[in-house]
C-alpha positions as MATLAB code, in Angstrom:
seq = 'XXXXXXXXXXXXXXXXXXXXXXXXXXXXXXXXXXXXXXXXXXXXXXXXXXXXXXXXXXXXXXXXXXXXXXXXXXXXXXXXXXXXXX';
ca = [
       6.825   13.789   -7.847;
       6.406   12.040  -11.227;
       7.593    8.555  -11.530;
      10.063    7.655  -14.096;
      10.919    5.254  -15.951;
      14.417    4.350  -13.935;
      13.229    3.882  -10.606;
      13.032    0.519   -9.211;
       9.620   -0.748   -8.211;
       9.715   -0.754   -4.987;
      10.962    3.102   -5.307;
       7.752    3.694   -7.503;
       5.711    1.842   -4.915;
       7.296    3.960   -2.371;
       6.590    7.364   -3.563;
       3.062    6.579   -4.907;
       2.182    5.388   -0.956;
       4.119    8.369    0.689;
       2.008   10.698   -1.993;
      -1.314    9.620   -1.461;
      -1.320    8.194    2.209;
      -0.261    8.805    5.690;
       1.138    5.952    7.941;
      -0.676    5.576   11.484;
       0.755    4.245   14.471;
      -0.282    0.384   15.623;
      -2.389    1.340   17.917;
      -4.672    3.029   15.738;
      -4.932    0.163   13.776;
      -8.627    0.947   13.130;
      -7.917    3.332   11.539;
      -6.070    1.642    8.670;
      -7.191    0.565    5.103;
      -7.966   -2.964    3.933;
      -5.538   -4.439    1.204;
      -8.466   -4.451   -1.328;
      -9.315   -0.380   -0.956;
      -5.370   -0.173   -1.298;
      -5.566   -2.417   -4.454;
      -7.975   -0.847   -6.031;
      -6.660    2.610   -5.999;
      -2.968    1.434   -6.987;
      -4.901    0.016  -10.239;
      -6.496    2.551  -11.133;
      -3.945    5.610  -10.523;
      -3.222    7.675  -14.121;
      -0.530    6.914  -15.118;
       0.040    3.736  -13.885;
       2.551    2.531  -11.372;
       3.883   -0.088  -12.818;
       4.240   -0.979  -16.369;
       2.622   -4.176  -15.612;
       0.157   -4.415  -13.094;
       0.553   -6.399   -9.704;
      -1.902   -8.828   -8.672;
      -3.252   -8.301   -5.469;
      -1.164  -10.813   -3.422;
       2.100   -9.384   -4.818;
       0.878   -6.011   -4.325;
       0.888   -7.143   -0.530;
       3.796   -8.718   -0.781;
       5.912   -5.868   -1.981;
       4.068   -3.140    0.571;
       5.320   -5.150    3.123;
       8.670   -5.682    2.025;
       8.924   -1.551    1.040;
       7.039   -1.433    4.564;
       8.204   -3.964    7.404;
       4.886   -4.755    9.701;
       2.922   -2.173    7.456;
       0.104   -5.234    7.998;
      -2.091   -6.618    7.144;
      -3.058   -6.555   11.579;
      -6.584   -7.147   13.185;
      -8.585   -4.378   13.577;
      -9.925   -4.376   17.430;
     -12.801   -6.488   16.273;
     -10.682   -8.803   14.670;
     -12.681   -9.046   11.728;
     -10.896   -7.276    9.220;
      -7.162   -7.405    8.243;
      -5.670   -3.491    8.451;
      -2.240   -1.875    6.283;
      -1.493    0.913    9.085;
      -1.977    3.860    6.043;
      -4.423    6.152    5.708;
];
């Protein structure tokens, strides 16, 4: 699904998450991905998201308000901080 130009970010946001990743449940946490692997491919993707680039706090920011409790959670070790997407 291409992104145009008159979707709202959060839409774009949306359907660039639902096309590369699969949501797990919380209690495969582990599982997850860290906000910076998550960063890193959203600013990098051809073509680009967004027009202008998030930084990575906003790009948390608006997964979690596209994605209530999407994370970031404690992995089991509670080492690392988890977005439940894989």
């Amino acid at each position: 699904m291409p992104l145009s130009e008159g979707v709202a970010p959060e839409g774009k946001l949306r359907a660039w998450v639902e096309e590369h990743y699969v949501h797990v449940p919380l209690r495969m946490k582990d599982t997850g991905i860290k906000l910076e692997t998550l960063y890193v491919a959203y600013t990098t993707c051809v073509p680009p998201i967004h027009q202008k680039i998030l930084g990575k706090i906003l790009f948390g920011k608006m997964l979690n308000a596209v994605y209530p409790n999407i994370g970031p959670h404690k992995n089991s070790a509670g080492s690392s901080l988890m977005y439940l997407l894989q």
